[in-house]
C-alpha positions in Angstrom: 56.1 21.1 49.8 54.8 18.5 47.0 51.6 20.2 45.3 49.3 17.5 44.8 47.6 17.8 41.2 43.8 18.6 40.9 41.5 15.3 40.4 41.2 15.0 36.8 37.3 16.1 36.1 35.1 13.3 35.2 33.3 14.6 32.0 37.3 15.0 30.2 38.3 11.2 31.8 35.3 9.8 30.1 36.2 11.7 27.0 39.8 10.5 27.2 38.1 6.8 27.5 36.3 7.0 25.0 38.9 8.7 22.4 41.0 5.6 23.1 38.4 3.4 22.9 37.4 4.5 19.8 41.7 4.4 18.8 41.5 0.9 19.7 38.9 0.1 17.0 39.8 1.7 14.5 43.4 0.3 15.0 41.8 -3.3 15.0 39.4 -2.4 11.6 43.0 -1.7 10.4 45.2 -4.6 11.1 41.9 -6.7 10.4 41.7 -5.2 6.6 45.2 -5.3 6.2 45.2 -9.1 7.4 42.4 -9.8 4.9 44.0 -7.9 2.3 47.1 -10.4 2.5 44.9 -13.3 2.7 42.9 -12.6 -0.4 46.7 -11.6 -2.0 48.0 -15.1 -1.1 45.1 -16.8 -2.3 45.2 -15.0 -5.7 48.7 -16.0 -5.9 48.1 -19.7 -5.0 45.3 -19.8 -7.8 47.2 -18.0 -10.2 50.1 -20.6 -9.7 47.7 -23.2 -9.8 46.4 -22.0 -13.1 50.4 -21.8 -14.3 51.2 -25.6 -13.0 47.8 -26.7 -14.4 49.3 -25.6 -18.4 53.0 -26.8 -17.0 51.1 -30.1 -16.5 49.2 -30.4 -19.7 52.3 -29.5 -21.9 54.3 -32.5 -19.7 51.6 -35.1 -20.2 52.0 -33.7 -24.4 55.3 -34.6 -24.3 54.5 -38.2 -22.5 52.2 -38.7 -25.3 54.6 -38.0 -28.1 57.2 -40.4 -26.2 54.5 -43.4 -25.8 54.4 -42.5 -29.7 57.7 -43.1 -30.5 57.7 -46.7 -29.2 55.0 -48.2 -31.4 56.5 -51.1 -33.1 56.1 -52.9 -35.9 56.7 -57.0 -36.9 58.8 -57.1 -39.7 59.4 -59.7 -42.4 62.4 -60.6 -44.8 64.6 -57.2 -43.3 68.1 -57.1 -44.8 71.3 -56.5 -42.9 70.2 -56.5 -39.7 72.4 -55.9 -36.6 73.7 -58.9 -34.7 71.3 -58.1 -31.5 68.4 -57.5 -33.4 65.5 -58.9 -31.5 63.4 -62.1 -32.7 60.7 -61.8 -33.8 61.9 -58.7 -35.3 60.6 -55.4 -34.7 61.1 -52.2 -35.6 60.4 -48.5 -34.6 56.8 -48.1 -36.5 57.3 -44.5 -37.4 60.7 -45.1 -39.0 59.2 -47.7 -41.5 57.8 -45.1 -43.6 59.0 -41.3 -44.3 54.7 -40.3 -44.4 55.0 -41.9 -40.5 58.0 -39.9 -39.6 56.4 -36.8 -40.6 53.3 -37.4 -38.8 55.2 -38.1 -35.8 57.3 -34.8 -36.0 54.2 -32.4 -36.2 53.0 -34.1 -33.1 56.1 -33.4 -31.7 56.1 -29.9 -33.6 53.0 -29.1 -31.0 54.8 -30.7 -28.1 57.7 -28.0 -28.8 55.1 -25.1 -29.1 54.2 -25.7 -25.6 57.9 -25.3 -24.4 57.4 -22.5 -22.5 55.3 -24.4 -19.8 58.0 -27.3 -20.0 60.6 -27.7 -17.5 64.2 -27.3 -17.9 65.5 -30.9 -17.6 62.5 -31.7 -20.0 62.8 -29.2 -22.3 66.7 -29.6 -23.3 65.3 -33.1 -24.1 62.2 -32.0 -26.1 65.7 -30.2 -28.2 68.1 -32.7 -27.5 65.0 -35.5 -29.6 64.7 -32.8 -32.1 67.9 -32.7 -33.2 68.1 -36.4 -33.5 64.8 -36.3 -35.6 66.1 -33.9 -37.9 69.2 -36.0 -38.8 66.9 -39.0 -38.8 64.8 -37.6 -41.2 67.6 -36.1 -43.6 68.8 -39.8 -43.7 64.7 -41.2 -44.1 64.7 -39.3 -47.3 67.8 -40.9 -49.3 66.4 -44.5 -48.7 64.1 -47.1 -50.1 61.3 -49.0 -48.2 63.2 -51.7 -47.4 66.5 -49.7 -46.2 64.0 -47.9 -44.0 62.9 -51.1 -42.9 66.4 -51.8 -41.9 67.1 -48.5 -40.2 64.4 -49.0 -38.0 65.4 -52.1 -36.5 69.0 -50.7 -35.9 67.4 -47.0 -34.3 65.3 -48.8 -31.9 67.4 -48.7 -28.9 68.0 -45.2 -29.5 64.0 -45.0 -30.0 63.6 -46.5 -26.5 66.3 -44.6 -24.8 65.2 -41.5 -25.3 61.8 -42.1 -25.2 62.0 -43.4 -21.8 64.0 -40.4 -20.9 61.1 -37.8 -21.6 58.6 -40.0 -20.4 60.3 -40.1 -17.0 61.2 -36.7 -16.5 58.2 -35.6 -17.3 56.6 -37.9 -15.0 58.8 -36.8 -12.3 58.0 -33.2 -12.7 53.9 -33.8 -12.5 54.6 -36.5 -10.0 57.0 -34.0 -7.5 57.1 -30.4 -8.6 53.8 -29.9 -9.6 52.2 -31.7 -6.6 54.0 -29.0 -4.3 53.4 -25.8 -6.8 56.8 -25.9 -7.8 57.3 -23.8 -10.7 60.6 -24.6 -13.3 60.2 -22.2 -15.8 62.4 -18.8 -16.4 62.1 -16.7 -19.5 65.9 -16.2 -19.4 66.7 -19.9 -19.3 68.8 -21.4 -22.2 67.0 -24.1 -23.8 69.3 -26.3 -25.3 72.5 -28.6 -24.0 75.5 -27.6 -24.8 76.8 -28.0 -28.6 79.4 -30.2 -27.6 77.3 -32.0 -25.1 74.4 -32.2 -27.7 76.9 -33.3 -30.3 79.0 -36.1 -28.1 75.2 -37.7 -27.2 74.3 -38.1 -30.9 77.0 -39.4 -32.1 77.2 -42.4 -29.4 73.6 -43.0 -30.8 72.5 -46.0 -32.7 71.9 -43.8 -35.8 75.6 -42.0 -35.5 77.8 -45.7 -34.8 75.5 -47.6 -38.1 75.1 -44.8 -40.3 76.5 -41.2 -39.7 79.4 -42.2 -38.3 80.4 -44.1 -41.6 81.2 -41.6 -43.8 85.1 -40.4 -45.0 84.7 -36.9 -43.1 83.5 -36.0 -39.9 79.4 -36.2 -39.9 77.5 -33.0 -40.4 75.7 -33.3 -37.4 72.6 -30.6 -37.1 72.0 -28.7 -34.2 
C-alpha cells in the first residue's frame, strides 16, 4: 500500500513561508541595487561623453574661427602682374598682404592645432593638410617685397577660399551631426596626416604651386 506522508506541521510551514518571503526580498533589494547601479553607470558615462563632445565642439568652432580668418580681404590698388581672372575690383587675401599678418594668423592657427586631440579625423588631416600649405606660403612671404606680396595674394585667393571652406564645413558637419548624437571621432592611435603623396599631389594643383613653386628648374621642395 501507498503510505500517505504526515501533514506538514503548521509552525515549520509558516517558517518555510516566511524564509521564502524574506528570499524574495532580499532577491528584489538585489536586482533593484544592481539596476540602479547600471543606471547611475550609464548616466556617468553619458555626462562624461558629454563633457568630451562639449571640448570636441569648442576645438571645431576654433578651427571655424581660424577659417572665417583666412578669408578677410583686402581692396587693392595699382597690383602688378595680376592673373587673367583676377576679380574687379581687386581683392586680395588680407593676411597675405603683409608677412606681420601671416604670422598673426599662424599662431591663431598654432592654438587651433593645440587642440587637435579633440578634432575629428576628416578635420584634423585638414587642420595638417592647411599647415603645410602655410608653411610653404610663408617660406615664399619672406623673399618678397610689399608689393610682390600684394600680388601673391590676389593669385592665392582661390586657394585661400578652397580650403577655408573645406574646414569650415567639416567642422560644421561634425558639431551639426556627430556631436548632436554623442558621436565621438577621436582615437589616440589615429594617423593624423594624409598621405605624403596625397598631401603632396593637393599642393602642388594649388594656386601657390601652378604661379610660383611650380616655376622653378627642379622639382619644388615641397614641406610636409
Amino acid at each position: 500500500m501507498i503510505e500517505i506522508p504526515p501533514t506538514i506541521d503548521q509552525g515549520v510551514a509558516t517558517l518555510i513561508a516566511a524564509g521564502l518571503a524574506l528570499a524574495g526580498v532580499i532577491i528584489g533589494l538585489i536586482v533593484s541595487q544592481v539596476i540602479e547601479f547600471l543606471r547611475i553607470s550609464r548616466e556617468a558615462k553619458i555626462r562624461q561623453k558629454e563633457k568630451i563632445v562639449d571640448r570636441m565642439i569648442a576645438a571645431h568652432e576654433a578651427v571655424i574661427e581660424a577659417a572665417d580668418f583666412m578669408m578677410t580681404t583686402a581692396l587693392l590698388d595699382n597690383v602688378e602682374n595680376l592673373p587673367e581672372d583676377a576679380d574687379n575690383p581687386v581683392r586680395g587675401v588680407g593676411i597675405v598682404t603683409s608677412v606681420q599678418l601671416y604670422e598673426a594668423w599662424m599662431l591663431q592657427f598654432k592654438r587651433v592645432h593645440s587642440q587637435q586631440m579633440w578634432l575629428s579625423s576628416k578635420v584634423l588631416k585638414e587642420v595638417y593638410f592647411t599647415q603645410d600649405y602655410s608653411v610653404n606660403l610663408y617660406g615664399l612671404m619672406k623673399t618678397m617685397s610689399e608689393s610682390e606680396l600684394e600680388t601673391l595674394s590676389v593669385v592665392v585667393m582661390k586657394d585661400f577660399i578652397k580650403q577655408s571652406g573645406i574646414l569650415r564645413e567639416e567642422s560644421v558637419a561634425f558639431i551639426t551631426k556627430k556631436a548632436i548624437n554623442l558621436e565621438l571621432d577621436i582615437n589616440p592611435k589615429r594617423w593624423h596626416k594624409y598621405k605624403k603623396e596625397v598631401t603632396i599631389k593637393r599642393l602642388q594643383e594649388t594656386r601657390l604651386f601652378k604661379t610660383y613653386l611650380n616655376n622653378s628648374d627642379s622639382q619644388p621642395d615641397v614641406k610636409v
